[in-house]
C-alpha positions, 0 to 999 in steps of 0.5 A, a space after each residue: 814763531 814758524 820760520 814759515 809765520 808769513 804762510 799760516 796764522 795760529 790764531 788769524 787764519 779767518 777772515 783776511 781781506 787779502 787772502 786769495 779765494 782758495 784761502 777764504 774756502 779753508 777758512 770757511 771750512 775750518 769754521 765748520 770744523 769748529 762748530 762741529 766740534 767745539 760747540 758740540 763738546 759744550 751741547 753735550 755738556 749742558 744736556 749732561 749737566 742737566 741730567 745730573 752728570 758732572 756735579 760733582 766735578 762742578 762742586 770741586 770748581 766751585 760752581 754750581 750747575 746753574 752757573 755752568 749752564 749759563 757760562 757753557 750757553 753763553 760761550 755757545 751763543 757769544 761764539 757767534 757774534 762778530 770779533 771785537 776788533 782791537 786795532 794792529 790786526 787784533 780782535 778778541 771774542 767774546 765766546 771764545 776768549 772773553 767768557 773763559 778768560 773771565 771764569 778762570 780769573 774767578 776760579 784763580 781768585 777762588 783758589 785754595 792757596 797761594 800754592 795753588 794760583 801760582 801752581 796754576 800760572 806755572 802749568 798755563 805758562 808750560 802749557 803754552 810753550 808746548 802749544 807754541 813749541 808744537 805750532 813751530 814743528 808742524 808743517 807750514 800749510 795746514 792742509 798737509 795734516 790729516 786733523 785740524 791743527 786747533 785739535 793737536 794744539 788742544 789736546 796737547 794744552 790739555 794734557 800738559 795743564 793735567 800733568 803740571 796742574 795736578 788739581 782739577 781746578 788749577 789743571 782746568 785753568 791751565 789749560 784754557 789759558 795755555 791756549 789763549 796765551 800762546 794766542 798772545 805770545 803768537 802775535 807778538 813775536 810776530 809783531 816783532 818780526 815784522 809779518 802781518 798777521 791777523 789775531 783772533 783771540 778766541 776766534 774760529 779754531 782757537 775757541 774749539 782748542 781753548 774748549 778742548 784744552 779745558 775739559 780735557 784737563 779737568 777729566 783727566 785731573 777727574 778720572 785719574 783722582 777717582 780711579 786713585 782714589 778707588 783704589 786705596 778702600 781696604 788699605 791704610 789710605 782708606 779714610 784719605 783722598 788722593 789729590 795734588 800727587 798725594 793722598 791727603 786726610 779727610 777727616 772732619 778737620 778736612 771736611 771743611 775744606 773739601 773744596 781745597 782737597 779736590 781742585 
């Protein structure tokens, strides 16, 4: 990917055999950095979901509080729990990659429309290059940036799967599996030329971007449909709601599918 590739892994970074003693010590810090990070997003997340913030956004997902206090505690938890190798230098993680691969695939199958799944896969896809084009532009060592790469990389997958995604849901799955395809396509272009890398799907910093990336799109599709949508009382769009860049009937017809309006 980087005309550097061999001097900085995207998503292998971590636990190498091979790498020199001051290499294990910026891998055992960005660790920390995830944990600071990352699981930190997801406490948050839990402790308000308990206390009744979020609900309706979970409602626009398709899941129920309880469902996303067991996926949220169980990324936590599985974050934790060593790689599963794969072979050729690939490992996944349960936490990071297995647990929010497997919700998207449920959300896609979810999905209100045809339109919509395929909308879904055109913003992940989009959402990848931009990661794949951003990890390409910045410097070979990531010491030399003031943030942790992973952060960039997140919010970046993040914005595009809102912009492209346009619905809640299809923005949210956009952007987790931004990430985790930019992981993929990483290590196979890497393959191709040659340079040994290790790739830890889900692991280390890539599981605090595939975080980050999530919930920024779904917050973003969230808040900017609200304010849309607060908006329009008083006007001829009174009775509708603002979702997927137009405002859409919701009357009783609607009603039914509420669930398509607001993804």
């Amino acid at each position: 990917m980087h005309p550097h590739g061999e001097g900085r892994e995207y998503a292998g970074r971590c636990d190498n055999a091979a790498q020199t003693g001051k290499n294990k010590a910026t891998t055992k810090e960005k660790k920390v950095t995830f944990v600071s990070l990352g699981i930190v997003i997801l406490i948050v997340a839990v402790i308000l979901v308990l206390f009744g913030v979020g609900h309706r956004i979970l409602d626009r997902l398709r899941l129920n509080d309880k469902v996303a206090l067991v996926l949220m505690i169980a990324i936590i938890g599985f974050s934790f729990v060593p790689d599963i190798p794969l072979g050729g230098g690939w490992s996944v993680n349960v936490g990071g990659a297995l647990i929010p691969f497997g919700l998207v695939v449920y959300l896609w199958i979810k999905a209100g429309s045809t339109w919509e799944k395929i909308r879904s896969i055109i913003a992940g896809i989009i959402s990848a290059g931009v990661v794949i084009a951003t990890n390409m532009l910045l410097p070979a060592e990531p010491e030399a940036l003031a943030i942790d790469p992973y952060i960039i990389y997140g919010v970046l997958a993040g914005l595009t799967a809102y912009l492209f995604g346009r619905s809640r849901r299809s923005a949210f799955m956009a952007g987790i599996m931004g990430v985790l395809l930019a992981d993929i396509v990483r290590g196979i272009i890497n393959g191709a030329r040659g340079i040994p890398v290790t790739v830890r799907l889900g692991g280390a910093g890539a599981a605090d971007a595939v975080v980050l990336s999530g919930f920024i799109a779904v917050l973003l599709a969230e808040g900017i449909g609200e304010l849309l949508e607060k908006i329009q009382g008083g006007t001829r769009h009174k009775d509708m709601v603002f979702e997927e860049g137009e405002f859409k009937h919701a009357g009783p017809h609607g009603a039914g599918k509420r669930g398509d309006r607001h993804e």
